[in-house]
VEXDO-599790 format. One record per residue (C-alpha): residue number from 1; residue in three letters; x, y, z. Coordinates in Angstrom, 1 decimal, decimal comma. Layout:
n | res | px | py | pz
NUM | ALA | X | Y | Z
...
//
This chain:
n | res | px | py | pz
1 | UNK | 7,7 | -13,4 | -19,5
2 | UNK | 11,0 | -12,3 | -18,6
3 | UNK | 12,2 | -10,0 | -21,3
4 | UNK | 16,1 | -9,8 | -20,4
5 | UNK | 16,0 | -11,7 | -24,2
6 | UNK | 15,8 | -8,6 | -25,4
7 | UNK | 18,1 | -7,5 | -27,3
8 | UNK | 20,8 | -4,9 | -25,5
9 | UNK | 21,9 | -1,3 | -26,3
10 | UNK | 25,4 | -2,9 | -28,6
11 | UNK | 23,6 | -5,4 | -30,0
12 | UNK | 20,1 | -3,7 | -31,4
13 | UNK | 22,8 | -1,3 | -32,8
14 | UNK | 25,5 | -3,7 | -34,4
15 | UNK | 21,5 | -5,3 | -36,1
16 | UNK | 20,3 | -2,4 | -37,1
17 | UNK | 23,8 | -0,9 | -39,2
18 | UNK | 24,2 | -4,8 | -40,4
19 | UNK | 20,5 | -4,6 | -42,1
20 | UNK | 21,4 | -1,3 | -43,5
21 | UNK | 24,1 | -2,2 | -44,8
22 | UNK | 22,0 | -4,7 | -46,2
23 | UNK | 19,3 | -2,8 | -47,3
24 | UNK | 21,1 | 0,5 | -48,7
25 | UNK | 24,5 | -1,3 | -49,6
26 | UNK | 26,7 | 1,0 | -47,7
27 | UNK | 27,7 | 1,7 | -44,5
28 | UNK | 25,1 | 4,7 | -42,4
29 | UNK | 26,9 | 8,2 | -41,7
30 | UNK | 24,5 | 9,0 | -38,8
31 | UNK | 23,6 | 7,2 | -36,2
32 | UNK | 21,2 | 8,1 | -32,8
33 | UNK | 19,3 | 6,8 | -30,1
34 | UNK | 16,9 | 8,0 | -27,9
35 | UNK | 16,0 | 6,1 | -24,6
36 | UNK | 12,2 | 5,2 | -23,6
37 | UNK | 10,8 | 6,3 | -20,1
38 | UNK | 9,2 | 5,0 | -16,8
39 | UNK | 8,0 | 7,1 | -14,4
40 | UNK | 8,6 | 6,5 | -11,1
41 | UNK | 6,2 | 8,7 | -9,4
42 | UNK | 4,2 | 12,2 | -10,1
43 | UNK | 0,8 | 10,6 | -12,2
44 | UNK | -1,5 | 12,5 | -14,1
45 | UNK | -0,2 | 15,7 | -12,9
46 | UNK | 1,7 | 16,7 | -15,5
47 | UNK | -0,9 | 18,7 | -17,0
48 | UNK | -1,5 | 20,2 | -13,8
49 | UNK | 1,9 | 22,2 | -13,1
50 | UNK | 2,8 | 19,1 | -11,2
51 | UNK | 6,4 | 17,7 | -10,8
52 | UNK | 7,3 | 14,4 | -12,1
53 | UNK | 10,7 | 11,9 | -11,4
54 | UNK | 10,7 | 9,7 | -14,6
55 | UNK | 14,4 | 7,5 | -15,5
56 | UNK | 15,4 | 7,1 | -19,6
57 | UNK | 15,5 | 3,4 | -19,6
58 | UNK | 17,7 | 0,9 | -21,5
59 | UNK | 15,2 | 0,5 | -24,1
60 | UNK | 15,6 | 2,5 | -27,3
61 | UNK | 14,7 | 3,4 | -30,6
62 | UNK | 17,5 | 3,8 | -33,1
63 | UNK | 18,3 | 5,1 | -36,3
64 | UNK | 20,5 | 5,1 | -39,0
65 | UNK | 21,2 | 6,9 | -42,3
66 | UNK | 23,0 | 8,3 | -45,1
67 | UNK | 22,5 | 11,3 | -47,3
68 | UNK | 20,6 | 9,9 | -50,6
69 | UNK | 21,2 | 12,9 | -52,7
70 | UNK | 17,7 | 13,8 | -53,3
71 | UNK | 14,8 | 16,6 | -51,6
72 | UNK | 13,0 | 13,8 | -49,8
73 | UNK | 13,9 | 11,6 | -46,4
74 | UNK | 12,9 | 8,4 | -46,2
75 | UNK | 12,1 | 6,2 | -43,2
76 | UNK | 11,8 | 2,5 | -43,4
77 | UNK | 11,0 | 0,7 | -39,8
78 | UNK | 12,3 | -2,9 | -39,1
79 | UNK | 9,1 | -3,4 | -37,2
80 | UNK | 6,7 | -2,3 | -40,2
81 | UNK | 8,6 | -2,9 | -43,3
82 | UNK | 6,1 | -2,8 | -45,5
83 | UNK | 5,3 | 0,8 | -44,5
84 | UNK | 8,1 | 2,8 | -45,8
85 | UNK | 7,5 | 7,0 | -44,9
86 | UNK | 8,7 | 9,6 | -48,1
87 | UNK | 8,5 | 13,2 | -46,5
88 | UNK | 9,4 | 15,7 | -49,4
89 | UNK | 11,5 | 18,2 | -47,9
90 | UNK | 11,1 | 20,8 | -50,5
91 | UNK | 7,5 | 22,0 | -49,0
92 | UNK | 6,4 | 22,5 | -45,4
93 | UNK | 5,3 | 19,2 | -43,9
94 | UNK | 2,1 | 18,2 | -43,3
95 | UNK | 0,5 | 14,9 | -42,0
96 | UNK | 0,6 | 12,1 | -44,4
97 | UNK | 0,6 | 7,9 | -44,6
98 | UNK | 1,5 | 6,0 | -43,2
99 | UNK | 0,6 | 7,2 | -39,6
100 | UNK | 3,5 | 6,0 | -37,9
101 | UNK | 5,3 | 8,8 | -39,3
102 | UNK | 3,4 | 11,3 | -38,5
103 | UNK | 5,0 | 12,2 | -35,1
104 | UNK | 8,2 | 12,5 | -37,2
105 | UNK | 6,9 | 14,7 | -39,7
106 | UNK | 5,6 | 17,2 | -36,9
107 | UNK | 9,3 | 17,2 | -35,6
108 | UNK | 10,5 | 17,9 | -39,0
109 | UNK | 7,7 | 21,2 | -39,0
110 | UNK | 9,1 | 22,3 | -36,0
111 | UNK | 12,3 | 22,1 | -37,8
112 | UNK | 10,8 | 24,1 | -40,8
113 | UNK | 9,0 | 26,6 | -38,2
114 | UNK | 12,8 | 27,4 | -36,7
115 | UNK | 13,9 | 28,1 | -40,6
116 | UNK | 16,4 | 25,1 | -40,3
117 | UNK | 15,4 | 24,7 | -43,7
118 | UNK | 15,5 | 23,1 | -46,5
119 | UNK | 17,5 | 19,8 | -44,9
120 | UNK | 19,6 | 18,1 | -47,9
121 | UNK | 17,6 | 14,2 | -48,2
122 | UNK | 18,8 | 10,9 | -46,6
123 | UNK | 17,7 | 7,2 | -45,8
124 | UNK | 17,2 | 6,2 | -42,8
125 | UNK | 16,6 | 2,7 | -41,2
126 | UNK | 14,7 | 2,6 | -37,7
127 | UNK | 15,0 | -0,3 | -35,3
128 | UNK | 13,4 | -0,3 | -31,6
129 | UNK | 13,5 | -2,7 | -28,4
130 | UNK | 10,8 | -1,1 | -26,4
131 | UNK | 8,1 | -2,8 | -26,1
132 | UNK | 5,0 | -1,4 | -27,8
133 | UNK | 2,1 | -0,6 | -25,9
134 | UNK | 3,5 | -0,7 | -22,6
135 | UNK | 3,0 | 2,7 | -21,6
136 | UNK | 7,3 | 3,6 | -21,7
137 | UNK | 6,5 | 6,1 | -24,3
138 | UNK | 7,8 | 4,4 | -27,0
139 | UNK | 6,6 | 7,1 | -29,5
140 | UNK | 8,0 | 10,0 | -27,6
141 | UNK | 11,5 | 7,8 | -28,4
142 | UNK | 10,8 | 8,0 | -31,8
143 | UNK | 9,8 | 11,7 | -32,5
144 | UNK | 13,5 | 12,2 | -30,3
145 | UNK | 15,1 | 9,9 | -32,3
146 | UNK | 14,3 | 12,0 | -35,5
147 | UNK | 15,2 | 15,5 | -34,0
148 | UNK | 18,4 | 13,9 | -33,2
149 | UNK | 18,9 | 12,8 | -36,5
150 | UNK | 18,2 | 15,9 | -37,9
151 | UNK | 20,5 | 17,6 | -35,8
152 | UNK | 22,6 | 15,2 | -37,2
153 | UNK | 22,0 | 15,6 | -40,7
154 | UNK | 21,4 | 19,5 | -40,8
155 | UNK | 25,2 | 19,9 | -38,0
156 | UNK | 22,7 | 22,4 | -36,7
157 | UNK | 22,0 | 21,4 | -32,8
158 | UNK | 18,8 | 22,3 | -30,7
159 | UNK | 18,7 | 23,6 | -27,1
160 | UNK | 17,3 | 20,5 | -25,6
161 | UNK | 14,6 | 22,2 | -23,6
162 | UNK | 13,5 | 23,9 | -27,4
163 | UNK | 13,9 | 20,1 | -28,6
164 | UNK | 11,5 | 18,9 | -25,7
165 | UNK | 9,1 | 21,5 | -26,9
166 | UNK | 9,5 | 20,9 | -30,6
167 | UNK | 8,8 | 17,0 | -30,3
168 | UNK | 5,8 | 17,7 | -27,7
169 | UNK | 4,0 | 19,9 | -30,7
170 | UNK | 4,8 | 17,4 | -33,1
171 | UNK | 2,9 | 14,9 | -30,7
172 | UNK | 0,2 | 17,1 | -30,4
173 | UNK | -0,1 | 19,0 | -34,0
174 | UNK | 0,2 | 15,8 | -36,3
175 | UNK | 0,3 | 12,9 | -33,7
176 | UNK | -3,2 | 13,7 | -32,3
177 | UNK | -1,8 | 13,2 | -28,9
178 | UNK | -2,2 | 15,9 | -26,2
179 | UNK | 0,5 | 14,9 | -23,8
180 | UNK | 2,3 | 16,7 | -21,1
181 | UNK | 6,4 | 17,3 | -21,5
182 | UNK | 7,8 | 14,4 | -19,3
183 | UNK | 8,0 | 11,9 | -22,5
184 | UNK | 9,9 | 14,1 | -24,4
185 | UNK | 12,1 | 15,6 | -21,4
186 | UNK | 13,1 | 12,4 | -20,1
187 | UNK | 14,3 | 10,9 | -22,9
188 | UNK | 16,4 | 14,3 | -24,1
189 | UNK | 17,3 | 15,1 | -19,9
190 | UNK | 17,8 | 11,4 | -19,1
191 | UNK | 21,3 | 11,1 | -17,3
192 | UNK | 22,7 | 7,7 | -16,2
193 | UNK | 22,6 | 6,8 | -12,3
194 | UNK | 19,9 | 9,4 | -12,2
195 | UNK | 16,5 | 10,0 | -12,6
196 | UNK | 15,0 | 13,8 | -14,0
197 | UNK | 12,7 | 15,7 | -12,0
198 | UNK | 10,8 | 17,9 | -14,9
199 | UNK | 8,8 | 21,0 | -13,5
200 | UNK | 5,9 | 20,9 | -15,4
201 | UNK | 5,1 | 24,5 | -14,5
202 | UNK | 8,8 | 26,1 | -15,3
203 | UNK | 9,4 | 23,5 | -18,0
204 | UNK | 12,8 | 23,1 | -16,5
205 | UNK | 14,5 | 19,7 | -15,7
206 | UNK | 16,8 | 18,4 | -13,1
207 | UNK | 19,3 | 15,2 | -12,7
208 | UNK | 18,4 | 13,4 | -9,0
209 | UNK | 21,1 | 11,5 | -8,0
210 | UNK | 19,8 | 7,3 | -8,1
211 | UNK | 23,2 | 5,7 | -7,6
212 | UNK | 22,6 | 2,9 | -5,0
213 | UNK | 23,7 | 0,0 | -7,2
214 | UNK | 21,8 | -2,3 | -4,5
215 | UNK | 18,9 | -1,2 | -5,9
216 | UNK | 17,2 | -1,7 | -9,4
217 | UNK | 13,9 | -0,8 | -11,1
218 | UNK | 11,6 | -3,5 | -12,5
219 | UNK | 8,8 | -2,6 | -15,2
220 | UNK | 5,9 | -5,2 | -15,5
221 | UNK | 3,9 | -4,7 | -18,1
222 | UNK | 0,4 | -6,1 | -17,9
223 | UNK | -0,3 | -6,5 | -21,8
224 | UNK | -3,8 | -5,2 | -21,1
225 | UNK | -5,3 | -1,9 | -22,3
226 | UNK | -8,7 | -0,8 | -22,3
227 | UNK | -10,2 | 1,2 | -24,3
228 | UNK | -11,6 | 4,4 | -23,1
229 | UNK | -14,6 | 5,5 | -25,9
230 | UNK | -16,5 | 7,2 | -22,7
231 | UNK | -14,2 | 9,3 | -22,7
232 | UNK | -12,9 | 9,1 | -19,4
233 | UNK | -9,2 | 9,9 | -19,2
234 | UNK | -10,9 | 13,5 | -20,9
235 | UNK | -13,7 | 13,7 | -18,4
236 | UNK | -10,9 | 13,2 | -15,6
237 | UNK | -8,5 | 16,0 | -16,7
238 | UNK | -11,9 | 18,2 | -16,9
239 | UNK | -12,4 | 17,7 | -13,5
240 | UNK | -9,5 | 19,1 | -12,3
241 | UNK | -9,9 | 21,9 | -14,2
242 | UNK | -13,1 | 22,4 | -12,7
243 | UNK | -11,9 | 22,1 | -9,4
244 | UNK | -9,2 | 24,8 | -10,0
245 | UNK | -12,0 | 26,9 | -11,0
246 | UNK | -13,7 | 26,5 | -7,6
247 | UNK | -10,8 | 26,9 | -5,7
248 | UNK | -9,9 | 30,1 | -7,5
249 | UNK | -6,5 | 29,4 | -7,9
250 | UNK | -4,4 | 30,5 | -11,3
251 | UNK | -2,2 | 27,4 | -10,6
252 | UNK | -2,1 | 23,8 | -8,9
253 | UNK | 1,2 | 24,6 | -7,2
254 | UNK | -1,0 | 27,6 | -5,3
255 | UNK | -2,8 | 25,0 | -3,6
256 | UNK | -2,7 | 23,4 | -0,3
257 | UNK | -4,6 | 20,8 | 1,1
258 | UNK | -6,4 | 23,2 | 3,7
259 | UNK | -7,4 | 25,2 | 0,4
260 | UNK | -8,9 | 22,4 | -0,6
261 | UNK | -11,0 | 21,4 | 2,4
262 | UNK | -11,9 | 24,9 | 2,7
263 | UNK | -13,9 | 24,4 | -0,8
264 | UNK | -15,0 | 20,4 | -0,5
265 | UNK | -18,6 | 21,3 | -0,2
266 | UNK | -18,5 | 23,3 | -3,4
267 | UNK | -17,3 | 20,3 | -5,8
268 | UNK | -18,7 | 17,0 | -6,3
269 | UNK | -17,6 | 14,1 | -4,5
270 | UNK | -15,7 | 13,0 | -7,6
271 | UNK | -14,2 | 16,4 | -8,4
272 | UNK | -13,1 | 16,7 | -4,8
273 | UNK | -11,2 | 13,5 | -4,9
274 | UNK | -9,8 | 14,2 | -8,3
275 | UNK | -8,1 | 17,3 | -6,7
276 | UNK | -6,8 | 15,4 | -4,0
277 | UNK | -5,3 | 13,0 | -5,5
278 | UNK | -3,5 | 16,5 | -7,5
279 | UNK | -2,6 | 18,2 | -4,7
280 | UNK | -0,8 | 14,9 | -2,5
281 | UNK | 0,9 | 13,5 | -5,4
282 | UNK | 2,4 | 16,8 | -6,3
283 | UNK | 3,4 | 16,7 | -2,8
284 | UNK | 4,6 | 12,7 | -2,3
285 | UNK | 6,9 | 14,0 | -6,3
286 | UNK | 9,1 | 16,2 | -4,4
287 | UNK | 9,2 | 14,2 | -1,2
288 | UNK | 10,4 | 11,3 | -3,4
289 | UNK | 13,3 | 13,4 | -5,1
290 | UNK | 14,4 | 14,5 | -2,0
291 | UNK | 14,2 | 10,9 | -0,4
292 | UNK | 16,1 | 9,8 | -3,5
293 | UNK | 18,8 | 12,4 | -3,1
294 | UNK | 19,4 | 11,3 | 0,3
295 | UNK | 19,5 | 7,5 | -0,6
296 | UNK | 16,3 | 7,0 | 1,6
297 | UNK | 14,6 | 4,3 | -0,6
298 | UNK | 12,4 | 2,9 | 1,6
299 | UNK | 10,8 | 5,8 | 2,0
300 | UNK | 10,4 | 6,5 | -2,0
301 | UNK | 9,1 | 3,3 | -1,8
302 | UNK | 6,4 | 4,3 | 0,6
303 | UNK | 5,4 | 7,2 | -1,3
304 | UNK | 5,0 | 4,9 | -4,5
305 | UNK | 2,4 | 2,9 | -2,6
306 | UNK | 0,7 | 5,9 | -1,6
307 | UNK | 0,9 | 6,8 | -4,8
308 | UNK | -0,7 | 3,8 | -6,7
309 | UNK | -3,6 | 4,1 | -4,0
310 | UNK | -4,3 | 7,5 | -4,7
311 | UNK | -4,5 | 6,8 | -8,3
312 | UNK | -6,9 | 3,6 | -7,6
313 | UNK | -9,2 | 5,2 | -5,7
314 | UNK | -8,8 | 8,5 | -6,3
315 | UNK | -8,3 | 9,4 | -9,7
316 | UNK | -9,5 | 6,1 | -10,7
317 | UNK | -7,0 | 5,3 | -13,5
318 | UNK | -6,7 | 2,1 | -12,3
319 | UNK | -7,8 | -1,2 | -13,6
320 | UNK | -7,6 | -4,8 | -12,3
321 | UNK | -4,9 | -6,1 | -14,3
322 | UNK | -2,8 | -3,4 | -12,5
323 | UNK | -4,2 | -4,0 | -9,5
324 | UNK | -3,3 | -7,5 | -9,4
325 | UNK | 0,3 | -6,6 | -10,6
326 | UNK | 1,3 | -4,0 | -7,9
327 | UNK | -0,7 | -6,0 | -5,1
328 | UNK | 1,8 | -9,2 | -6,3
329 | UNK | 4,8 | -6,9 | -5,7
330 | UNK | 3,4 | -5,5 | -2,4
331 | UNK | 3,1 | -9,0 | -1,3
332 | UNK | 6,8 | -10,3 | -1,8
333 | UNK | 7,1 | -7,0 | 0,3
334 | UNK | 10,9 | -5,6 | 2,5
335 | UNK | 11,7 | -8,7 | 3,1
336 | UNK | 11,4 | -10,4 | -0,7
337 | UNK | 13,6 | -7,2 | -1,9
338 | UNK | 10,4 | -5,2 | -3,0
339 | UNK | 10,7 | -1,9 | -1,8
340 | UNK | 8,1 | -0,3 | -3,5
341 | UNK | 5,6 | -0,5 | -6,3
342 | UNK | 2,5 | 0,9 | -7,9
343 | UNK | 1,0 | 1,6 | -11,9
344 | UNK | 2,7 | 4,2 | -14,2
345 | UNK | 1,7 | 6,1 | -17,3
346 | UNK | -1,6 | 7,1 | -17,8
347 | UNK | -3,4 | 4,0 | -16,8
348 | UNK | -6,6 | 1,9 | -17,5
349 | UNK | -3,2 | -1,1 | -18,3
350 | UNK | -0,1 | -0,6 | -19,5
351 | UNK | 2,9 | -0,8 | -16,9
352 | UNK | 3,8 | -1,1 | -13,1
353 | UNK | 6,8 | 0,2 | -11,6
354 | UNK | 8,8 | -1,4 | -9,0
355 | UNK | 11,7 | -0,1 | -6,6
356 | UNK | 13,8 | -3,1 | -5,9
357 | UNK | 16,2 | -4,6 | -4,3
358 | UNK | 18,9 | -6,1 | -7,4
359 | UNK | 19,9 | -9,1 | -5,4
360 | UNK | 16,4 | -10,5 | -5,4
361 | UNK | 15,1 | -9,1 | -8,6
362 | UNK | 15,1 | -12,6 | -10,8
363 | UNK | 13,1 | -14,2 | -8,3
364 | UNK | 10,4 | -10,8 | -8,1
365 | UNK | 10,7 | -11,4 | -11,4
366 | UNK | 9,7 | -14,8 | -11,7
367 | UNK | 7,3 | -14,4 | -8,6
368 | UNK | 4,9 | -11,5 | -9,7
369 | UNK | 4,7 | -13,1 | -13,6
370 | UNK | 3,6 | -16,5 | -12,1
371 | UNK | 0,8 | -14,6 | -9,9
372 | UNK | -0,2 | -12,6 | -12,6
373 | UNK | -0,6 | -15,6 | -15,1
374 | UNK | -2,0 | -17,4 | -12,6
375 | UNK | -5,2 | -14,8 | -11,6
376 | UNK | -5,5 | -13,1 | -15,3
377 | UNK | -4,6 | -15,9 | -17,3
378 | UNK | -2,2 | -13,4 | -19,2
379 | UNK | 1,5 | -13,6 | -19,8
380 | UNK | 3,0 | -10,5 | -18,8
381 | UNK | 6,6 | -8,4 | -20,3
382 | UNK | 8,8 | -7,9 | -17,0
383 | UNK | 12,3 | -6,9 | -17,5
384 | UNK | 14,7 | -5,0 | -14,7
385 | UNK | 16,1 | -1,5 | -16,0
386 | UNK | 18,6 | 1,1 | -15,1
387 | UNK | 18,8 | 4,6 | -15,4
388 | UNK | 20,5 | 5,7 | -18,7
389 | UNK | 21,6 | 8,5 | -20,9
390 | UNK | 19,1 | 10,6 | -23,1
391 | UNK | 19,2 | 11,2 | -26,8
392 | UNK | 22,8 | 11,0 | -28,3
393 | UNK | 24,3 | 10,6 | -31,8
394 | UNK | 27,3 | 8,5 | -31,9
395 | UNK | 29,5 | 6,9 | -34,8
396 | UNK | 27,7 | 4,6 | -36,7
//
């Protein structure tokens, strides 16, 4: 399915201040977005040092508000509006129901942790076009979206490195999710026309330069995702710790490939390949950014492949759904306007990326849903992005 139906940046926000209005029967005082993410290259290295190039894509989630007068915030989401969120603000936040919340009530800790404290109450209305469970992150949006709008509410602004950091603790402390920093990063770093390399060992980001407007990127998502109850996605980040252990190394970014070798026959043939796939794609992420600075995109789109192979048969965070979906876009190939493709996010289903050429990107498009459909019998979500601005407040 080709998602371009969905709604636009203007028009999710002109929906969501018309339903407030609506709903609260005034006009909102605040209003902020925060973008969604794709990463283009640099998988499942984030939580080893690693570098990653992820782009804040035109799909966000939104809020809006007004001060209500009272010690309490409350969130009510347009996609679960039946599950309205009261977060007392008068005591230090702590996980509650319902869950969706909870990401936002760890940002508002980190909020009462920094002593921007007590923050006066408000409504707020949330609205969203990403599309859930697609692997863009869509929850990183959110706990971005609520720093921002207590930045907003509280005139008291974060550095947004401290902001990345705050939102990531939230994720982990009351979301239950031990992610890396990209999600939050590219969302607060994301620059339009570029995409962000983060250093996941510096915790420092920087804008790459992505301004060839022959060129577009294209997110398929497969609509699949497996569940992982043996534990797998755990047992493979063990693995690389392991193999750090062997190697003797404080960090991945210490490590060369003739390190490696040197200490193959003291891992297990799994471990061995995890670590390989660790130390190339740390190498193919900063070959990418450079390509991309230079305008060389048919070579990112080399590395990409590379990349998707790696994590196949490598890291084996593959699955056949994505498989099928990258393979389709390999197929159209150069001279179809594909210049590069492979899985994103952490894998087992979820998304592909694809480096494109704009001209043709209807008709890849069109092409890889059909072939997708056709060999899973699943209608996939494939829309064409660019390369936005992070997290901003505006006017409501």
């Amino acid at each position: 399915m080709n998602q371009e139906n969905a709604l636009g940046y203007e028009e999710l926000k002109a929906a969501l201040i018309t339903e407030y209005e609506n709903q609260y029967g005034t006009k909102p005082l605040w209003f902020v977005a925060a973008p969604a993410r794709v990463n283009l290259i640099g998988e499942h290295i984030d939580y080893c040092d690693g570098f990653v190039l992820p782009l804040a894509i035109d799909r966000h989630v939104m809020m809006a508000a007004s001060p209500n007068g009272t010690d309490e915030a409350l969130f009510t989401s347009l996609m679960l509006p039946d599950q309205p969120a009261v977060i007392p603000l008068d005591e230090r936040p702590k996980i509650g129901s319902p869950s969706w919340a909870n990401i936002i009530r760890g940002v508002f800790y980190g909020f009462y942790q920094k002593d921007i404290w007590p923050i006066p109450g408000f409504d707020t209305l949330v609205h969203s076009n990403v599309p859930l469970g697609a692997g863009l992150s869509s929850s990183a949006a959110l706990g971005v979206a609520a720093a921002t709008m207590i930045e907003s509410v509280s005139g008291l602004q974060i550095q947004p490195k401290n902001k990345g950091l705050l939102c990531q603790a939230a994720e982990h402390q009351f979301a239950g999710v031990p992610c890396g920093i990209m999600d939050q990063f590219a969302s607060i770093f994301g620059k339009k026309d570029h995409m962000v390399l983060i250093d996941c060992r510096s915790e420092e980001a920087q804008a790459v330069p992505f301004t060839d407007d022959s060129v577009t990127v294209i997110i398929a998502n497969t609509c699949v995702a497996h569940e992982l109850s043996d534990g797998s996605y755990a047992n493979r980040r063990k693995q690389t710790e392991i193999a750090l252990s062997v190697l003797g190394k404080d960090s991945w970014r210490e490590v060369t490939m003739d390190d490696l070798l040197a200490k193959q026959s003291a891992m297990s043939e799994q471990v061995f390949r995890k670590a390989r796939h660790v130390v190339t794609e740390i190498d193919r992420t900063q070959q990418a950014a450079l390509a991309l600075s230079r305008g060389e995109t048919e070579t990112v789109g080399e590395l990409m492949a590379a990349s998707h192979r790696s994590l196949r048969d490598d890291f084996e965070v593959s699955c056949e759904e994505l498989d099928i979906m990258v393979q389709a876009a390999w197929d159209i190939g150069p001279a179809g306007g594909v210049l590069g493709s492979r899985m994103t996010g952490g894998g087992f289903g979820g998304s592909t990326v694809t480096l494109a050429r704009k001209d043709d990107a209807q008709q890849i498009i069109a092409t890889m849903a059909s072939v997708y459909q056709e060999k899973t019998g699943i209608e996939p979500e494939i829309f064409a992005t660019t390369a936005v601005d992070g997290a901003h407040a505006v006017d409501a």
